[in-house]
C-alpha positions as CSV (number, residue, x, y, z in Angstrom):
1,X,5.3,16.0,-33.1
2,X,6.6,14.3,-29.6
3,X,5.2,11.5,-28.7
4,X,2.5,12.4,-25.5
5,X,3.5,9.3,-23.8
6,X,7.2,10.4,-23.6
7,X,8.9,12.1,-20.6
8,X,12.2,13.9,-21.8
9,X,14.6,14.3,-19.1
10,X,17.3,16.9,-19.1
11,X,20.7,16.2,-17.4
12,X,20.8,17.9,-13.7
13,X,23.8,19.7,-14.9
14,X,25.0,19.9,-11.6
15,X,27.0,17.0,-8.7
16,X,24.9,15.6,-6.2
17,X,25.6,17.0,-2.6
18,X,23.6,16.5,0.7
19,X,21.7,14.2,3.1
20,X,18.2,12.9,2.3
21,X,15.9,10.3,2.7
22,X,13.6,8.1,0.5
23,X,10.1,7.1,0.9
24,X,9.0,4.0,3.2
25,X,10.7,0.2,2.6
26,X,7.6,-1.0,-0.3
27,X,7.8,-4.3,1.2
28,X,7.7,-4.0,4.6
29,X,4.8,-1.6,3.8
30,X,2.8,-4.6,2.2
31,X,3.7,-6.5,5.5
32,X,2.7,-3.9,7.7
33,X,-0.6,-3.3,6.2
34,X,-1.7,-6.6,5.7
35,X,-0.3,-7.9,9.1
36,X,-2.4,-4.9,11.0
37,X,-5.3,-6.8,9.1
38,X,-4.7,-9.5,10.2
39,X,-4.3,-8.7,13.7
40,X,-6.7,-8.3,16.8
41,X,-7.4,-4.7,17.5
42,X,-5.9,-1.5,16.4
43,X,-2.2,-1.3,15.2
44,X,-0.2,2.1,14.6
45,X,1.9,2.1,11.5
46,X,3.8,5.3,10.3
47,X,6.5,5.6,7.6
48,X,4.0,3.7,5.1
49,X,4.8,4.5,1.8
50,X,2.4,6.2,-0.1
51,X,2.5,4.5,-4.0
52,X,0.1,2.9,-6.1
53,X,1.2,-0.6,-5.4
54,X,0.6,-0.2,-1.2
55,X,-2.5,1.2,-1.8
56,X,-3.5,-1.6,-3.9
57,X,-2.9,-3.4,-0.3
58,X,-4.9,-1.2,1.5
59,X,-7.7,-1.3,-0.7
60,X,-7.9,-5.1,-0.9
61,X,-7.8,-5.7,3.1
62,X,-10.1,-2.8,3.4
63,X,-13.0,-4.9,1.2
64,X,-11.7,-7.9,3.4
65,X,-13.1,-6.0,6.5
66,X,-10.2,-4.3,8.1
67,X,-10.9,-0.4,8.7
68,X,-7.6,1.7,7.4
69,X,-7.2,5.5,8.9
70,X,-4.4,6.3,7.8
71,X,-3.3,9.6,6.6
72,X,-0.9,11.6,4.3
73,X,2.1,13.2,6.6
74,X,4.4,16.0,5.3
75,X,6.9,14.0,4.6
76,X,4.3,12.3,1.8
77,X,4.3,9.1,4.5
78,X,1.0,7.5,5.8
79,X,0.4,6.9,9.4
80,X,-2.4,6.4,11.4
81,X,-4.3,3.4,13.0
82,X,-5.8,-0.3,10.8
83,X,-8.0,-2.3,13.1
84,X,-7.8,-5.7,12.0
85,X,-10.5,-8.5,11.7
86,X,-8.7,-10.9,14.1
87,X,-10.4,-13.6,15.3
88,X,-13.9,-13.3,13.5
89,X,-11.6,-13.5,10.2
90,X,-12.2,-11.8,7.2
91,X,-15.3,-10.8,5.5
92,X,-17.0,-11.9,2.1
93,X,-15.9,-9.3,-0.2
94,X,-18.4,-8.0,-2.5
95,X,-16.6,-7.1,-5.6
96,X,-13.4,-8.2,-7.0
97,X,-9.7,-8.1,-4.9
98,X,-7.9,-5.7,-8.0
99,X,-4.2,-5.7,-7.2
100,X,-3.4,-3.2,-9.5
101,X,0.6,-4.0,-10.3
102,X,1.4,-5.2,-7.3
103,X,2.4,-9.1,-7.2
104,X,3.3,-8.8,-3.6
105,X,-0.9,-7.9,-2.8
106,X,-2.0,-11.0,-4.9
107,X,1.0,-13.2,-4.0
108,X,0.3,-12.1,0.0
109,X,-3.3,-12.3,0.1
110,X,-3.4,-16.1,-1.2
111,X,-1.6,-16.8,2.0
112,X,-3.9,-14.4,4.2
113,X,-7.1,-15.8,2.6
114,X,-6.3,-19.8,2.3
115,X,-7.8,-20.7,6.3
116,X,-11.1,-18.9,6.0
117,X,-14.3,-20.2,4.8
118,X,-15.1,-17.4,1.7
119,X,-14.9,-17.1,-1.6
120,X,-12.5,-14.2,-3.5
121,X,-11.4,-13.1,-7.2
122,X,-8.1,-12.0,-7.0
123,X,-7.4,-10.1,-10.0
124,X,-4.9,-7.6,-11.4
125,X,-3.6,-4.7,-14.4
126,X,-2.4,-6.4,-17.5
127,X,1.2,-6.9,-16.5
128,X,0.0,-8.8,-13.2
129,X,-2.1,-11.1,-15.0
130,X,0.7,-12.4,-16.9
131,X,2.7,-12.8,-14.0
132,X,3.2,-16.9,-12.3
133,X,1.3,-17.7,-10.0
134,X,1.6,-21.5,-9.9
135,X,4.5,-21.1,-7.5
136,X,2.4,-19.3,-4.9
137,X,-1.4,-21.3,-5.9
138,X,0.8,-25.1,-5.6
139,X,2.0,-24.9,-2.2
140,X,-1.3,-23.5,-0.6
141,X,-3.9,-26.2,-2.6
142,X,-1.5,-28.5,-0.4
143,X,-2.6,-27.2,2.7
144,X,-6.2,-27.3,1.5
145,X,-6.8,-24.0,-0.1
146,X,-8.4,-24.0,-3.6
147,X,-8.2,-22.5,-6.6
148,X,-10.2,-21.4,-9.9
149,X,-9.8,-21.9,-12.9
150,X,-7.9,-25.6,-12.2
151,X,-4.5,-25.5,-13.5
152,X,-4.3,-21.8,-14.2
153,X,-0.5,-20.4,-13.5
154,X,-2.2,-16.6,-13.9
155,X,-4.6,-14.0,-12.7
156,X,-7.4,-13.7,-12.6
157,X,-8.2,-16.6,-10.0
158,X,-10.9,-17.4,-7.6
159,X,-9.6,-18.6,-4.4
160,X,-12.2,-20.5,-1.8
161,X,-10.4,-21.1,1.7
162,X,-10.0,-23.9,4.0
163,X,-10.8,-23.4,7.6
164,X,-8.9,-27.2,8.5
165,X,-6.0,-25.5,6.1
166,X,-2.8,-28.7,7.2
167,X,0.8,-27.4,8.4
168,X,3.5,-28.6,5.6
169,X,6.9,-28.7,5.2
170,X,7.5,-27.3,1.8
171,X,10.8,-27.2,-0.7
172,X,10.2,-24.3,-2.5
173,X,11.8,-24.2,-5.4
174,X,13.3,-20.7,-6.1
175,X,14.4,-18.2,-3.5
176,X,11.1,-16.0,-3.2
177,X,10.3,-13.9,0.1
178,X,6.4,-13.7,-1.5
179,X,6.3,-17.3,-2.2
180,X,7.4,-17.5,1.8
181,X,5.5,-15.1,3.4
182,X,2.4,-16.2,1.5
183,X,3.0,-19.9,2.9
184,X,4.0,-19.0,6.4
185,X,0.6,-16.6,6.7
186,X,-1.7,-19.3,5.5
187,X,0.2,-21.7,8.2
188,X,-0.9,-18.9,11.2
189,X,-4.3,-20.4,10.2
190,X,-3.4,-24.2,10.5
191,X,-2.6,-26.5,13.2
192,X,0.6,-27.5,13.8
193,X,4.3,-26.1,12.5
194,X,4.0,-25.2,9.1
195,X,8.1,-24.7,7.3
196,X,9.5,-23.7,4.4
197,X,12.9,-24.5,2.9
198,X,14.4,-22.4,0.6
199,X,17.6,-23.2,-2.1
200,X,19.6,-19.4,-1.3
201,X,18.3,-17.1,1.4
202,X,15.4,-14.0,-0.1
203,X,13.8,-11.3,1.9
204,X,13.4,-12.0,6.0
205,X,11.3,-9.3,6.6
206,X,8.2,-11.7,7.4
207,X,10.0,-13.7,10.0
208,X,11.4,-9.9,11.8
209,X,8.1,-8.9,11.8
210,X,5.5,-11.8,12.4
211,X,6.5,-12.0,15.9
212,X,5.9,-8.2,17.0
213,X,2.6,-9.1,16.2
214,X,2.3,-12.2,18.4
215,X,3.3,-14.8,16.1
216,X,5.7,-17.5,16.9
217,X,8.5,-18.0,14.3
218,X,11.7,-19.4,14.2
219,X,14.3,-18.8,11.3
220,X,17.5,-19.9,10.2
221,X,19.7,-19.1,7.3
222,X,17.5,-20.7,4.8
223,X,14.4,-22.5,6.5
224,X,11.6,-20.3,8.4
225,X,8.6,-21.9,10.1
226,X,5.4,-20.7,12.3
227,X,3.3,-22.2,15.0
228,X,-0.6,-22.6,14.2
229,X,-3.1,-22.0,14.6
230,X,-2.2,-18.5,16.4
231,X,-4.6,-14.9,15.8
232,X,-2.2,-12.2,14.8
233,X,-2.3,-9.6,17.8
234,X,-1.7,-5.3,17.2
235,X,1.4,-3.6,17.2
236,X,3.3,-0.6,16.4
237,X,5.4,-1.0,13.2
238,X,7.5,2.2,11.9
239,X,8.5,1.5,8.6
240,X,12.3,2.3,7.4
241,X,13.4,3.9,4.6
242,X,13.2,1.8,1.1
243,X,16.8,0.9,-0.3
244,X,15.5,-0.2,-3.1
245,X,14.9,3.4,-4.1
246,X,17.9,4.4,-2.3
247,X,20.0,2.4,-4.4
248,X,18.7,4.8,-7.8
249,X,20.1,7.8,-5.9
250,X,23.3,5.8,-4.9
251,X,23.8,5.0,-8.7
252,X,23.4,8.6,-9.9
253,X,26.2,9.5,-7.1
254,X,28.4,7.1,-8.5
255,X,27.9,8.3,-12.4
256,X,28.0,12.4,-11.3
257,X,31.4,13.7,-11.4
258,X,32.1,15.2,-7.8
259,X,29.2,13.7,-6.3
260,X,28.7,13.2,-2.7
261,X,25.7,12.1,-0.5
262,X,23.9,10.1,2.4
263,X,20.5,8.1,2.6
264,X,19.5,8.7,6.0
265,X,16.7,6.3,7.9
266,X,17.2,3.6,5.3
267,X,16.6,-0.4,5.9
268,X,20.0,-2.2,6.0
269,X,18.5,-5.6,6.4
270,X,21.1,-7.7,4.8
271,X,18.8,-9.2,2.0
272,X,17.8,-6.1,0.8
273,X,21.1,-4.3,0.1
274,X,23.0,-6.8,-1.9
275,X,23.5,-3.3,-4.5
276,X,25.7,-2.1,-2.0
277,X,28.1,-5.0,-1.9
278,X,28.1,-5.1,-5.9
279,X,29.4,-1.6,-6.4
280,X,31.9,-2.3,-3.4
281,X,32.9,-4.8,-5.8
282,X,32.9,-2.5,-8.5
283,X,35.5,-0.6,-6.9
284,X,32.7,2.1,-5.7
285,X,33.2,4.5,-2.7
286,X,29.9,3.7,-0.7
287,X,29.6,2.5,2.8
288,X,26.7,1.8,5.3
289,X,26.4,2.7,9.1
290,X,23.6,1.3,11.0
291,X,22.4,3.7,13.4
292,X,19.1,2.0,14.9
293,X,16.1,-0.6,14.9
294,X,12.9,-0.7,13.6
295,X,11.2,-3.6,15.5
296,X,14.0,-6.2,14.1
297,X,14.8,-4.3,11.2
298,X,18.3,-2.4,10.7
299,X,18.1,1.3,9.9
300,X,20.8,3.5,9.1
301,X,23.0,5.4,6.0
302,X,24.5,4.7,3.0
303,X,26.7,7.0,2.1
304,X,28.0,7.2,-1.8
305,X,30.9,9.5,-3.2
306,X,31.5,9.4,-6.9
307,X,34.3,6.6,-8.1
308,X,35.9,7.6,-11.5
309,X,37.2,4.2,-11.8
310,X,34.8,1.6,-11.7
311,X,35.5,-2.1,-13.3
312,X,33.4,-4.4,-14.1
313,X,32.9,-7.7,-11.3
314,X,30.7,-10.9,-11.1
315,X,27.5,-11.4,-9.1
316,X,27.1,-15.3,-8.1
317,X,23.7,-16.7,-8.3
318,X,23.7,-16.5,-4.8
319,X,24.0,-13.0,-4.0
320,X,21.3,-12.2,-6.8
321,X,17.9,-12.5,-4.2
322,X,19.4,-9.9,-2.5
323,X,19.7,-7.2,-5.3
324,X,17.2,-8.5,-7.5
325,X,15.2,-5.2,-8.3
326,X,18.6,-3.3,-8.3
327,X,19.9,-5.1,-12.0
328,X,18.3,-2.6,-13.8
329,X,20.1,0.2,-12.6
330,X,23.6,-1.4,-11.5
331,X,23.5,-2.7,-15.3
332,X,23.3,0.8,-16.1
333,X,26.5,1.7,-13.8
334,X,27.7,-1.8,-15.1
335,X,27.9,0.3,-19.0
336,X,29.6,2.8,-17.4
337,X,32.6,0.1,-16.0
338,X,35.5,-0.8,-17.1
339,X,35.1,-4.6,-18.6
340,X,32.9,-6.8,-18.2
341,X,30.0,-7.0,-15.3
342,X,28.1,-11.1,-14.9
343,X,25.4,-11.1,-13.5
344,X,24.9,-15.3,-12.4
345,X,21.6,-16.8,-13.0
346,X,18.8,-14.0,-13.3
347,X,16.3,-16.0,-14.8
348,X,13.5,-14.2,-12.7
349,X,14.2,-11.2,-14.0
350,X,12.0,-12.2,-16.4
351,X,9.2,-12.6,-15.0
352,X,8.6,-9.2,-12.9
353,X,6.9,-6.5,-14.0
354,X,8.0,-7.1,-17.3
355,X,11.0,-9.3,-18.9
356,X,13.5,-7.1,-17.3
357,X,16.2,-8.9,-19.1
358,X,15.3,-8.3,-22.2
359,X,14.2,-4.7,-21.6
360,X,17.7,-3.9,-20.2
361,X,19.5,-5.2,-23.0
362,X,17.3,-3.8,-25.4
363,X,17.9,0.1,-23.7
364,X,21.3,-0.5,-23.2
365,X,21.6,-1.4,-27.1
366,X,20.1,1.9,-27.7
367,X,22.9,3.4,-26.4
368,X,25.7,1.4,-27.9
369,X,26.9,-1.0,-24.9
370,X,26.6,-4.6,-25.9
371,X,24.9,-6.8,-23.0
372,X,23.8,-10.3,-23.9
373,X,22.1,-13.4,-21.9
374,X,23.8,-16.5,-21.9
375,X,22.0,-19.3,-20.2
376,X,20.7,-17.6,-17.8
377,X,23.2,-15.2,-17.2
378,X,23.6,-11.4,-18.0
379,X,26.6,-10.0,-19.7
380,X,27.2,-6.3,-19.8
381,X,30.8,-4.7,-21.3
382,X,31.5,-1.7,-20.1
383,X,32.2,1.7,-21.7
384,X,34.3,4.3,-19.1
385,X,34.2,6.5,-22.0
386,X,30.0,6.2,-22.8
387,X,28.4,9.3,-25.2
388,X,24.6,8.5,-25.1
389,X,23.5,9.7,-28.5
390,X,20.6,12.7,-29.7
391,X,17.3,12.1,-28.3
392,X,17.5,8.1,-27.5
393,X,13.7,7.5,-26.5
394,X,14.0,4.1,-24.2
395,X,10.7,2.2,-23.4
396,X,9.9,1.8,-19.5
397,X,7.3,-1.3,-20.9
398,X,5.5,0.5,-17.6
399,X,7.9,-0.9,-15.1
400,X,8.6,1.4,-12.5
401,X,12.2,0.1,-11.9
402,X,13.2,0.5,-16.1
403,X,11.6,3.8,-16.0
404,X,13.8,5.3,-13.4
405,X,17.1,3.4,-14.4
406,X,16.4,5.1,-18.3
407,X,15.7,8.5,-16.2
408,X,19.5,8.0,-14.5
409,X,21.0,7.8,-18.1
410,X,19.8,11.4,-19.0
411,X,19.7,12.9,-14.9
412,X,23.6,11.5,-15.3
413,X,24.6,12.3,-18.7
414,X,25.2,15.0,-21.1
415,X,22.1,14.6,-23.2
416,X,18.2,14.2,-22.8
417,X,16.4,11.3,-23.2
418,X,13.4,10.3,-23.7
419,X,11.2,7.7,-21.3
420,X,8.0,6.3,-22.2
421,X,5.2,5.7,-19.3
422,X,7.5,7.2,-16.9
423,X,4.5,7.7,-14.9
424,X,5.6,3.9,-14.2
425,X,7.3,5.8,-11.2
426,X,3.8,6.2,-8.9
427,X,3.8,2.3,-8.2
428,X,7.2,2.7,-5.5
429,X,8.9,6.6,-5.8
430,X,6.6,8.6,-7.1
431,X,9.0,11.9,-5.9
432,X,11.9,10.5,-7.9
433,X,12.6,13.3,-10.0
434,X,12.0,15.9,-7.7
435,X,13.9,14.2,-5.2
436,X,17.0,13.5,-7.2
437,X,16.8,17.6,-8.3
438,X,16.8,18.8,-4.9
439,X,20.6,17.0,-4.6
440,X,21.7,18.7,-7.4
441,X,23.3,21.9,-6.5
């Protein structure tokens, strides 16, 4: 008897052909929501992608006071209007902030709640509550927020905020675009400039967006900052195509024997499609054109044709913020290379959803390519000539990103496989399967 909690997934059978486009950029649909919040009067969003995580986010601010009309389009987008609290600030919530799996909400709302006088319990699913937050809770009970239990680097906290919240100039520590935004949100609610410094450069999307809602910013390579105290104003945000799920169908190009296709509408904000440059390193046929803006943010295509000869290539440390969720799958292309693939200093890999580093050497074991972590560093040798054996079974550990990158392995091989929890899936492309089947023709 199959296990119920196991998907099998056939191979398509068939090369990928066509244009398409994927569902709304996940983090700029965070950023939209909670920004319209934020914001005095009513904002229009549109493009917002409809997954369990975002509507973790739009739960939460809705409890905080905001009102949220937004509504399903046939494309499976939201749009619609969110009036926001501004000035009056948020309102006592009356039950618990539950950010389901998403560690943007939690990380994100810290930020949004630290200059206002009320109390909140920010909680989350299992996986969230074993996910740092010390790095986000640190920074803020600097400028004045605080935070309960004392000491506690997890979920669930209480968070009481500080309307005399202080500007700072922080360090931070790792390249983190939620560890940023988070700081730079509570510093719209304190008096002076409030900066953050940051060792390699992570997701900008706070600074492009912050000021079409008013804000004043400035940003350079690696240090952003914002003038407080300042009341978030409305806008109109469309939100781009996500290449983070773009870069799963880009993948399965590459794998599929006489494969050709473009990812129309999608964000080409240069922190977010590090994946790109890695398979042009890789010796893959795939190319963007920008064709447009979104506010500040780059829209365009990708275009991927399949490369029978791909070798292996290192990533520097350096290059990693901007391709972090990608791993999973480009490790999967990586086993697919010839020789070997680095992959420099992934350390937070580990603490996402789940350890992602182990997880990916663990599937990739299943199917006979050796990867290994040295230091922190990922090792993958590659197999051109790869047979994925009977009825492998690979555990998702219910991470979205491993359940999809497992999928790829049967979508683009010979044989089924098996994924457990691929319902993993709802929390950023819930249409994955379908969408990837429609291609194949």
């Amino acid at each position: 008897m199959e296990d119920t909690d196991v998907t099998w997934i056939e191979p398509l059978g068939a090369p990928l052909h066509g244009s398409t486009r994927v569902p709304g950029d996940k983090s700029i649909s965070h950023r939209a929501v909670l920004f319209s919040a934020m914001a005095e009067g009513t904002s229009r969003v549109s493009g917002v992608l409809d997954s369990q995580d975002v509507r973790s986010t739009i739960k939460c601010v809705q409890l905080l006071g905001a009102k949220v009309n937004l509504e399903k389009q046939v494309d499976g987008s939201l749009s619609g209007g969110i009036t926001g609290w501004g000035d009056r600030g948020p309102e006592q919530p009356d039950q618990e902030l539950n950010c389901g799996n998403s560690g943007t909400t939690a990380r994100l709302l810290m930020g949004v709640l630290a200059p206002w006088d009320i109390r909140a319990t920010i909680t989350g699913d299992a996986s969230l509550c074993r996910r740092p937050m010390r790095r986000i809770t640190a920074p803020l009970m600097k400028m004045g927020a605080h935070f309960e239990p004392a000491g506690q680097e997890t979920l669930p906290l209480v968070e009481e905020g500080n309307r005399h919240l202080k500007a700072i100039e922080y360090d931070a520590p790792m390249a983190s675009a939620q560890l940023k935004t988070a700081i730079l949100l509570a510093g719209l609610g304190a008096a002076g400039t409030t900066t953050v410094n940051e060792p390699s450069a992570s997701r900008n999307h706070t600074e492009l967006m912050l000021p079409e809602y008013g804000a004043t910013t400035t940003a350079g390579n690696l240090t952003a900052s914002v003038e407080g105290p300042t009341t978030l104003q409305a806008s109109e945000v469309t939100v781009p195509g996500d290449p983070s799920s773009a870069a799963f169908l880009v993948c399965a190009a590459m794998l599929i024997p006489g494969s050709e296709i473009q990812i129309e509408q999608v964000s080409l904000n240069t922190a977010r499609v590090g994946f790109v440059r890695t398979l042009e390193r890789m010796g893959a046929e795939v190319s963007v054109s920008s064709t447009g803006l979104s506010g500040k943010e780059p829209y365009g295509t990708i275009s991927a044709l399949y490369t029978a000869d791909l070798h292996g290539c290192e990533v520097p440390a350096d290059k990693i913020a901007s391709e972090v969720d990608e791993i999973p799958v480009l490790s999967l292309v990586a086993a697919r290379a010839k020789g070997i693939t680095v992959f420099r200093q992934v350390s937070e890999l580990k603490v996402k959803e789940t350890n992602r580093l182990a997880a990916v050497i663990e599937g990739l074991a299943q199917i006979g390519v050796d990867a290994w972590e040295d230091g922190d560093d990922l090792f993958i040798e590659g197999q051109p000539d790869l047979v994925i054996p009977d009825d492998v079974v690979f555990d998702s550990k219910k991470d979205h990103r491993l359940a999809m990158t497992w999928a790829l392995a049967g979508l683009c091989g010979k044989k089924r496989v098996g994924v457990k929890n691929f319902d993993s899936v709802k929390v950023s492309f819930p249409a994955f399967l379908a969408q990837i089947a429609g291609l194949s023709r």
